[in-house]
C-alpha positions, -999 to +999 in steps of 0.1 A: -080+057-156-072+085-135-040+101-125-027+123-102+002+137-090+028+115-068+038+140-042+076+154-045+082+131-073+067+148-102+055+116-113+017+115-127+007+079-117-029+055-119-051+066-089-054+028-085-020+011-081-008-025-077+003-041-043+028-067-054+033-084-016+013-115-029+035-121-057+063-126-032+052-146-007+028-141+026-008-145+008-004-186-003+016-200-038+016-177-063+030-191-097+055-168-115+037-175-146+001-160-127+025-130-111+035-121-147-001-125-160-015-100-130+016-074-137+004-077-180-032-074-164-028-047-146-010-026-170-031-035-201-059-021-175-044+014-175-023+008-141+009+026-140+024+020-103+040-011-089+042-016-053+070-037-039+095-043-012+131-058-010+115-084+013+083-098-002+092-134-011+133-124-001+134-101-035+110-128-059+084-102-058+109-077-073+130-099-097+094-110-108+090-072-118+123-064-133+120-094-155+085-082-170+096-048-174+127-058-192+102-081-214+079-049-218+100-019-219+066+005-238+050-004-203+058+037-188+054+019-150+067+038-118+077+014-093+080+017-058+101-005-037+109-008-001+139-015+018+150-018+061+135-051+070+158-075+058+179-068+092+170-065+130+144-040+133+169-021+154+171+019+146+212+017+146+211-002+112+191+023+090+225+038+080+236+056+049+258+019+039+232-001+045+210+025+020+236+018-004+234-021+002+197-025+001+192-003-029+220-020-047+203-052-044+171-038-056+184-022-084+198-058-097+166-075-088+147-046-110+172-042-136+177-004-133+201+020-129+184+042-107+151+027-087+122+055-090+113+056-055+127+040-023+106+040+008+115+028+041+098-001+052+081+003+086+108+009+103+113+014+144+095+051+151+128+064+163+141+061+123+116+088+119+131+115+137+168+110+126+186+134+106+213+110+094+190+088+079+174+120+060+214+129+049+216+091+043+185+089+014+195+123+003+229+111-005+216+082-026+198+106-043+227+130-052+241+100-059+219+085-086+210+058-072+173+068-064+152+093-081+129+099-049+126+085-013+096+080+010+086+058+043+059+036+046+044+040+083+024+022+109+012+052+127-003+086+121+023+096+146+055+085+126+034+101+093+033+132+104+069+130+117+079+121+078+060+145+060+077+177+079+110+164+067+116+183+032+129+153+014+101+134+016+085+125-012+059+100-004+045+082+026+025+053+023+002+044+052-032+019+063-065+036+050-098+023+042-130+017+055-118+002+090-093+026+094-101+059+091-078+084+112-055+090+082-082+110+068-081+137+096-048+139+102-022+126+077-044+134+043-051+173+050-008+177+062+003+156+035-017+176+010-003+210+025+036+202+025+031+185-013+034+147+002+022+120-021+002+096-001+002+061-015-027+039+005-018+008+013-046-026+023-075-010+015-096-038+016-085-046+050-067-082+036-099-087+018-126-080+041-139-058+024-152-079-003-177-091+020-166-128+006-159-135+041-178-155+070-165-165+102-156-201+089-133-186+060-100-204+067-066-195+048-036-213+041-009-218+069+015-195+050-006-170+042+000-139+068-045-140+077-041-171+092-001-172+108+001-130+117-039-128+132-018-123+168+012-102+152+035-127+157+051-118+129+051-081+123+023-056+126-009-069+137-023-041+116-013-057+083-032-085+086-072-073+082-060-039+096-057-046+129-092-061+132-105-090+148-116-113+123-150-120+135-159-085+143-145-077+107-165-099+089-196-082+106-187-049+102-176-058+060-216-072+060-226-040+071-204-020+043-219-044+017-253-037+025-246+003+025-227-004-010-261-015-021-284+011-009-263+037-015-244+032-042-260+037-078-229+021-100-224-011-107-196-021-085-188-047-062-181-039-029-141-043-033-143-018-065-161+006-039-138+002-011-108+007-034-124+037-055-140+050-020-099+055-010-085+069-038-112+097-038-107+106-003-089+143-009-048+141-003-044+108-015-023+099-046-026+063-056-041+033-037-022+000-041-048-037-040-031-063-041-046-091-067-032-126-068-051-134-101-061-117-139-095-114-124-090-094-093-063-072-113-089-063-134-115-057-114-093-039-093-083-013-122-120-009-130-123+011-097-102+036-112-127+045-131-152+050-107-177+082-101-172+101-069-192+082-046-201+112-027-208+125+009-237+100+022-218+069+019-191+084+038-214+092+065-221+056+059-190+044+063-180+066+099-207+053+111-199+018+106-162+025+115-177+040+151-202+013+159-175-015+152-144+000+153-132+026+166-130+017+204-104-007+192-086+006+162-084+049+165-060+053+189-039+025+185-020+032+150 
C-alpha cells in the first residue's frame, strides 16, 4: 500500500487507515475477539494507522489496541488517539492538567510510554483559538508524554484556525463524496503550512456503499439510528450530516457513476475511500470496519489507480444536485 507523509509528525503512514470508533462502542456489539481479528486484518493488509479516541466504548476501543499491540510488538503501527470529551464540552476544562489526565489514562489503556499523536476531540470552537491550550499540548510534548498533537474538527472554520498554529501536526476533519468543502479550503492550507490531514467517515456512516434503501434499519445503540437528530453530538457524524433518505438517493447515484466511469474493479466503498485519499493534501483516510471482510476490503483501496478528473466532475455534480443547499455552509 501507499504511504505518505503524516504532516509535522515525520511519520510515513498507510494512505488508507483504520477508524477504530466501532470497536468501542456506537456502531452495535462488537466482540473483542472480532475487534482483535479487524486490527490483525488490517495490518496483515499493509495498514499502518490506528484511529482511536479516549471515549469510544469509555477507553475499550483503546485497551482493545494496547493489548494487540503488546501481543504484536513487529506490527510498526502509528496510532492516533483522541482526548477532551470525557468532561462538559465547556472550553474552561481543556487545560494543561486535564492534558496530563486524559493522556495519562491513554497511555495505560495503550501501554506506552509516550502516545504518538494526541488530537483534540471536537472540541467547543473557542478551544481553537486559545494560546494556553497550544502552551498546554506543547508542554506534554516537552514533557514526553506525546510525540505529536493535532485536533479533530467539525468545521472548515475551526481547521483553518488549527492549522495556522505552529504546533500543529495534524487535523482530522469530515471528507468524502457528500462533503466536499474541505477540498477547497482546508486541503490546499493544510498542504502549504505542512499539516497532515487525516479524513475521517468517508463513506458517510456507510452510505456510500450503496447497501442502503430507505427501509435499512440499525440497532438502537448504534449512533445511525439514536444520533440521526444530533441528540447526541454532531449531527454530522452520523451519515455526514445527511438526511437519510436523501442520502441513500444521492449514494444510488454515486454507484451508478462508479460503474460508468470507473474501469477497476472496485466496489463502490473501495472507490469512495481510494476517491479521498487521492484528493491532493490529504495524508491518510481512516474507514471504519466492524468485521475481517470490510477491513480487508477497505485496505484494498489503498491500492487503487488514480481515479482521475471525470469522476470528480461526477461526484461535484452529484454533491450540487443533492447536497450542497443543505450541507456547504453548515460545517
Amino acid at each position: 500500500m501507499e504511504r505518505q507523509v503524516l504532516g509535522r509528525t515525520g511519520r510515513l503512514v498507510s494512505v488508507v487507515g483504520l477508524g477504530t470508533w466501532q470497536l468501542g462502542a456506537d456502531w452495535g456489539d462488537v466482540s473483542e475477539d472480532d475487534a482483535r481479528a479487524v486490527l490483525d486484518a488490517s495490518a496483515e493488509a499493509g495498514v499502518t494507522f490506528f484511529d482511536t479516541a479516549d471515549v469510544y466504548g469509555d477507553g475499550r476501543s483503546e485497551q482493545i489496541i494496547g493489548g494487540y499491540l503488546a501481543d504484536n510488538p513487529g506490527h510498526a503501527i502509528t496510532v492516533a488517539t483522541k482526548m477532551g470529551r470525557r468532561e462538559d464540552q465547556d472550553a474552561d476544562n481543556y487545560t494543561l492538567a486535564k492534558f496530563r489526565e486524559w493522556t495519562d489514562r491513554s497511555r495505560r489503556n495503550l501501554r506506552t510510554d509516550r502516545l504518538d499523536l494526541v488530537q483534540l476531540h471536537c472540541p467547543p470552537t473557542a478551544v481553537y483559538s486559545r494560546d494556553e491550550v497550544y502552551d498546554g499540548l506543547d508542554t506534554l510534548v516537552a514533557e514526553g508524554a506525546i510525540a505529536s498533537y493535532g485536533v479533530s474538527v467539525e468545521t472548515v472554520d475551526e481547521a483553518l484556525t488549527a492549522i495556522a498554529r505552529p504546533g500543529v501536526a495534524t487535523v482530522q476533519i469530515i471528507l468524502n463524496a457528500f462533503r466536499l468543502k474541505p477540498l477547497d479550503a482546508v486541503l490546499p492550507a493544510a498542504s502549504a503550512a505542512g499539516v497532515g490531514v487525516i479524513a475521517r467517515v468517508p463513506l458517510a456512516s456507510g452510505l456510500l456503499s450503496g447497501k442502503y434503501t430507505k427501509d435499512t434499519t440499525f440497532a438502537a445503540d448504534d449512533h445511525r439510528t439514536y444520533n440521526r437528530d444530533g441528540s447526541a453530538f454532531d449531527v454530522g457524524e452520523t451519515f455526514s450530516g445527511v438526511d437519510f433518505e436523501t442520502g441513500v438517493q444521492a449514494a444510488a447515484e454515486f454507484t451508478t457513476l462508479v460503474h460508468d466511469v470507473v474501469g477497476q474493479d472496485l466496489t463502490p466503498a473501495q472507490v469512495a475511500i481510494a476517491w479521498v485519499w487521492q484528493q491532493p493534501g490529504v495524508s491518510t483516510v481512516i474507514p471504519g470496519a466492524r468485521n475481517v471482510e470490510q477491513a480487508r476490503s477497505n485496505a484494498a483501496a489503498g491500492d487503487a489507480d488514480v481515479l482521475g478528473p471525470l469522476f470528480t466532475s461526477g461526484v461535484r455534480e452529484i454533491y450540487d444536485e443533492h447536497l450542497r443547499a443543505t450541507i456547504h455552509d453548515r460545517w
